[in-house]
C-alpha positions in Angstrom: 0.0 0.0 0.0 0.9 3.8 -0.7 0.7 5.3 2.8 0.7 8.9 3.7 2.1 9.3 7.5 1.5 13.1 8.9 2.9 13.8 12.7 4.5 16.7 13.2 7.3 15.0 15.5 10.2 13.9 13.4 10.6 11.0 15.9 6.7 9.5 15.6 7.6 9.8 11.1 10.4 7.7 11.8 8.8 5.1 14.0 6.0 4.4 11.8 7.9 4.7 8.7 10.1 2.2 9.8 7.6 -0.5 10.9 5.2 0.4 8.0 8.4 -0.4 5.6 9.0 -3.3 7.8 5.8 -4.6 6.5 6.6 -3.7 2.6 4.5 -0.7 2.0 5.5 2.7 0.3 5.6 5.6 3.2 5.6 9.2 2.0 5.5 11.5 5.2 4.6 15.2 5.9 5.1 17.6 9.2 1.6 19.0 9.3 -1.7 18.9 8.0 -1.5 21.2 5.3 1.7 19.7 3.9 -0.6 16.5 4.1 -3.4 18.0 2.2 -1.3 19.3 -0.5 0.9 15.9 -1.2 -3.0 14.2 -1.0 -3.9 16.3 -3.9 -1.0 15.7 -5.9 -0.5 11.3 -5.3 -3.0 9.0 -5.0 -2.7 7.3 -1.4 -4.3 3.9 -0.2 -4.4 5.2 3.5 -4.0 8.2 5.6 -2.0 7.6 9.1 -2.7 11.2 10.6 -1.6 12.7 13.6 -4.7 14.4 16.2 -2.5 17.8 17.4 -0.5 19.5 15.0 0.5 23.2 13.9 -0.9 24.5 10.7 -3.6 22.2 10.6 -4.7 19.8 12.8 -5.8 16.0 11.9 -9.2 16.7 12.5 -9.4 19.3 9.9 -7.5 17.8 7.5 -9.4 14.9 8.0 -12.7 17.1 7.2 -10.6 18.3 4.3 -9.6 15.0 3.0 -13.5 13.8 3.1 -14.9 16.8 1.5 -12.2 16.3 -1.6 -13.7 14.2 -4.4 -10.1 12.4 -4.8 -9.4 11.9 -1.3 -12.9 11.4 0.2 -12.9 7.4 0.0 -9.2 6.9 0.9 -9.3 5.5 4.7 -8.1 7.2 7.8 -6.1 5.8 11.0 -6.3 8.0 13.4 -3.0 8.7 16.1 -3.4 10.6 19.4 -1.7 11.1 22.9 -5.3 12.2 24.0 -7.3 9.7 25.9 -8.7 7.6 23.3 -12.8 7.1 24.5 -12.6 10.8 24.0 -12.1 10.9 21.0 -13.6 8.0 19.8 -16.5 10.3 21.4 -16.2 13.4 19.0 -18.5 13.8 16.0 -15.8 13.2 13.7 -14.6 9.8 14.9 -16.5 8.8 11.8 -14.1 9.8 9.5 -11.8 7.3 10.9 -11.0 3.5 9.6 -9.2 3.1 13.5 -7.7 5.3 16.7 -4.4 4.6 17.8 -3.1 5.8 20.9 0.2 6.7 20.9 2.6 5.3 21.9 1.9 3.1 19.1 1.3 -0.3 19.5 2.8 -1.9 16.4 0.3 -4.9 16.1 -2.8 -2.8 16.9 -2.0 -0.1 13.9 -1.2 -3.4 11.9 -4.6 -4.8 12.2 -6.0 -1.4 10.8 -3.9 -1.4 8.3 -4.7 -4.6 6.9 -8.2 -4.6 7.1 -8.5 -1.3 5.1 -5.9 -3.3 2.9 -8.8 -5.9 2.6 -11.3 -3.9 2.1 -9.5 -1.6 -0.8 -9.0 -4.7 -2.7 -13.0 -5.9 -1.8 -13.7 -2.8 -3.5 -11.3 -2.4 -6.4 -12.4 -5.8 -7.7 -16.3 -5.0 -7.9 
């Protein structure tokens, strides 16, 4: 899978790059959500790993953006936070989200998200 990973700590990019390429998928990465939302519009992605607090633009409104974007809108969404998970899960726009990972990230957990939107993708690229 081609996997967009947005955190902006340089440390958390690393980490997930690393086990994501561990696992033979294609990371690009950006710092915050903006830079997300612009490398979105210019590469197709097969998922979204986004950060909750950034600068610039936060995860939740880039999420917003990424569903209201006719290219982006169907691409899934893992969610990271250092927030207490059940709260977010609580906010309106846990919707938008395939899965919430709490940081630190628990390798297997973030796995299972991945490849069930990997499932999924191919469910639906093969209608």
């Amino acid at each position: 899978m081609h996997i967009l990973v947005v955190d902006d700590k340089q440390v958390v990019l690393e980490l997930v790059t690393d086990i994501l390429k561990g696992y033979g998928h294609s990371i690009e990465t950006a710092s915050n959500g903006l830079d997300a939302f612009e490398k979105a519009q210019k590469s197709p992605f097969d998922l979204f790993i986004i950060d909750h607090l950034m600068p610039v633009m936060n995860g939740i409104q880039l999420a917003k953006n990424l569903k209201q974007t006719a290219e982006t809108q169907d691409t899934e969404i893992v969610f990271m936070t250092t927030q207490d998970v059940s709260g977010v899960k609580a906010l309106p726009e846990a919707r938008l989200f395939k899965g919430i990972v709490a940081k630190p990230i628990d390798e297997k957990l973030l796995m299972q998200l991945i490849e069930m939107s990997s499932k999924e993708n191919t469910l639906l690229h093969s209608l």
